[in-house]
N, C-alpha and C positions, 0 to 999 in steps of 0.2 A: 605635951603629946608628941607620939615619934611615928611611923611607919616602918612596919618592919615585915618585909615582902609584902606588901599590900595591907596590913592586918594596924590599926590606929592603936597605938597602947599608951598605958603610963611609962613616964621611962622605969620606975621601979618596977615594974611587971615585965621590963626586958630581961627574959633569958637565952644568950646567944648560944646555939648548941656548937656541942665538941665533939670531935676535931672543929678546928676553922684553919681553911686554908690562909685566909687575909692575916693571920695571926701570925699562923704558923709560915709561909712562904709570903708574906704580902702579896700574892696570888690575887690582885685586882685592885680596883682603882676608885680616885673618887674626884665629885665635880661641885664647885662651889655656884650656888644661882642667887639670882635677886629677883623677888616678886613684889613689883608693888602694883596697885589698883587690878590685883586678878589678873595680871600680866608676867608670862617671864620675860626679861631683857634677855634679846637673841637666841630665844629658844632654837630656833633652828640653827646657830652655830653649836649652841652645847649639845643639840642630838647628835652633829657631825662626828663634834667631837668623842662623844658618848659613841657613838656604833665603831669609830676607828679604832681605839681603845678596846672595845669589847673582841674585834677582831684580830686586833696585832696581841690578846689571851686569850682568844679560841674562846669567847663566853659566848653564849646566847642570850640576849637581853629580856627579860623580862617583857609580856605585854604591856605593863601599866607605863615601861618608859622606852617601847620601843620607837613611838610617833613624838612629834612636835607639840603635837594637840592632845596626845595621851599623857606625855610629863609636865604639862601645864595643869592638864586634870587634874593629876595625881597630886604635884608638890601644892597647890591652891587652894588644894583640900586638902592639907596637912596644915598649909598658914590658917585658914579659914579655923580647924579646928583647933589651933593656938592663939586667938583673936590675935591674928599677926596684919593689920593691914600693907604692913611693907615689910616682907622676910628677909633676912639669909639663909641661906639653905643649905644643908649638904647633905651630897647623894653617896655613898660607898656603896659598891661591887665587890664580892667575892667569890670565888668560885667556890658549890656545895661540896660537902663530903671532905672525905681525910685523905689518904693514900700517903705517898712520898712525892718527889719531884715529878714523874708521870702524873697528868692530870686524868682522874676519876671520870671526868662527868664534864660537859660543857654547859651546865646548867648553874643558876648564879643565884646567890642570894644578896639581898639590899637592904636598905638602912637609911631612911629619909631623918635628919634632924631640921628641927628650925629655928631662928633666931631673931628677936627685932633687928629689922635694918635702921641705921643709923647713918646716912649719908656724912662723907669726912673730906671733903675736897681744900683742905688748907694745904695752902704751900709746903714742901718739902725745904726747911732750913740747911740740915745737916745732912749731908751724902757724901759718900764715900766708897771706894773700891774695897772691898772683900781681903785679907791678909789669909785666911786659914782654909777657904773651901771654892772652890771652883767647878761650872758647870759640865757636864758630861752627855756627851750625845747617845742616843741610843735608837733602840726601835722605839720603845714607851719615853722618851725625853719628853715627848709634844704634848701628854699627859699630864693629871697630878696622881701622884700616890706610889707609886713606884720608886722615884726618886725623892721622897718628900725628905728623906735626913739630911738632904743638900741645905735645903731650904729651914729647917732645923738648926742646924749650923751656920746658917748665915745670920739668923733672926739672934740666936745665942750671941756671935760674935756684933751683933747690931746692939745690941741690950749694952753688952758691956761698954763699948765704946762710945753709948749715950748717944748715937746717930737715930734722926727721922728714918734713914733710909737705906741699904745698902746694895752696894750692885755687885754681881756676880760677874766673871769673864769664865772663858774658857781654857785649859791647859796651854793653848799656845797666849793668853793673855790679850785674845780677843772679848769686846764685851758683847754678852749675854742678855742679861738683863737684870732689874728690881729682883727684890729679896720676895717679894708677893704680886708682880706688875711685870709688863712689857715695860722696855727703855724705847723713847722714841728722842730726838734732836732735831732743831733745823739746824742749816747753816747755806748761808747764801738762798734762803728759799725755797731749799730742798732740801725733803723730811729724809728722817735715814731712820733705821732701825735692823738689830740683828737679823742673820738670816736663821732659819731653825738649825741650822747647821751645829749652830754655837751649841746644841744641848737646849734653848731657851725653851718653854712651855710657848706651846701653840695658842694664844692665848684668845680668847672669845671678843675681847675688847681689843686685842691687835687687830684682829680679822678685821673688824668691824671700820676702824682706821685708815686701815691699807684700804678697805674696796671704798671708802669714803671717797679719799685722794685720787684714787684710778676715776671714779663717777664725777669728779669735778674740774680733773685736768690737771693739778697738781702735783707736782715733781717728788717722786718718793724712791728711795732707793733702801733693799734690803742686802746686807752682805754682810763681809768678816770686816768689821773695823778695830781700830786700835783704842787704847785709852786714849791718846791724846786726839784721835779724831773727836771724843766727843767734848773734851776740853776744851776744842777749838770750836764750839760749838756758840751760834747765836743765844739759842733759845732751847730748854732742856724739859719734858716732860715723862709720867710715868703713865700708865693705862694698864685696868683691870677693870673688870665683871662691876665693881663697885665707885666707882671714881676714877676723873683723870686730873692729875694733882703735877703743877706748875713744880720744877726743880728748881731752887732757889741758887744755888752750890753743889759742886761736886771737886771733892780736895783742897779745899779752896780759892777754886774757879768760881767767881759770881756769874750770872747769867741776867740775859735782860728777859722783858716779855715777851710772849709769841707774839710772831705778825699776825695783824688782823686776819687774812683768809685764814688761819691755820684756827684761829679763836672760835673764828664763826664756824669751821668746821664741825670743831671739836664740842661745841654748844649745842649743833644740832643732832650728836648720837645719842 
């Protein structure tokens, strides 16, 4: 079963009408969640992120996912009606109607899928720096779906080279982030992680991280760093919406384990 503008269908009985601007101009965006026990993880980060999005494309959100407690309704009863007790979800935005590059209408159509969640928290063996594609900053960077052929082309160049994981930097060869995750490090005790600067996605489990660390006292610095800061790094970790997965290597840098407060931190999001 799917959602499509509020309406529960088979996927075979989806017919998306033409024009579509998401097609035709990628004209909107999309946001991946995790529902398990009739719960979303950080709903109120992904509405953040959902309404900043909607506004840096002039969209109007939809009622069913305009609240906290409305896009919990909505995707819950989408999992519900795919006996999904723990989903993956994803939400696409498009703006309606056809026109050319002036937008028509600030009115949006949507597209709920779902998927068994499968929790994946094993270590990350293989990691490595990106050779063919690098992040880019923008007004939608902080987003998905705008930029996704980045991340396209990392996963491709990831496949080939038989890597777990691949990290992206940015045109001056600062790092970015994971190929599907925030990049986080310690070193001396104090956690680092790109600044958005870099082009990184805004990421709903970075948030969640950073106000961790601020809420417990903990040394956290966001900025431009270089590859070999994170080289030089104690302890190497990724973070997303769905897991946060211990970096074993990177280039072949081995890494030891996080310090305990960073463990228990990370335990208790």
């Amino acid at each position: 079963m799917l959602l499509f503008n509020g309406n529960l269908l088979e996927p075979a009985s989806l017919h998306l009408p033409l024009p579509n601007r998401g097609l035709a101009f990628g004209d909107g965006f999309f946001e991946t969640l995790i529902l398990t026990g009739g719960r979303l993880r950080y709903a109120a980060d992904h509405l953040a992120r959902i309404q900043r999005a909607a506004a840096a494309l002039y969209l109007t959100l939809p009622a069913a996912l305009a609240t906290a407690e409305a896009l919990e309704i909505t995707l819950a009863g989408l999992a519900a009606a795919c006996q999904l007790p723990a989903a993956r979800l994803r939400l696409q935005l498009w703006r309606r109607g056809g026109g050319r590059y002036s937008p028509p209408t600030d009115q949006a159509e949507w597209l709920a899928t779902a998927e068994a969640f499968v929790p994946d928290e094993a270590s990350l063996q293989r990691v490595d720096f990106a050779h063919e594609t690098h992040s880019i900053h923008s007004p939608l960077s902080f987003c998905k779906g705008p930029q996704a052929w980045l991340y396209v082309r990392a996963a491709h160049e990831r496949q080939r080279r038989g890597l777990d994981e691949i990290l992206l930097c940015d045109a001056a060869g600062h790092v970015a982030e994971a190929g599907a995750a925030a990049i986080f490090w310690v070193k001396n005790d104090v956690l680092y992680t790109p600044a958005l600067a870099t082009g990184c996605v805004a990421g709903v489990r970075r948030a969640a991280v950073l106000r961790a660390a601020g809420a417990t006292g903990l040394a956290c610095q966001q900025g431009l760093f270089s590859q070999e800061a994170l080289l030089a790094a104690d302890a190497v970790f990724t973070a997303n919406v769905a897991a946060v997965r211990v970096v074993r290597q990177v280039s072949g840098r081995a890494f030891g384990s996080l310090p305990a407060p960073w463990l228990a931190l990370l335990s208790a999001l």
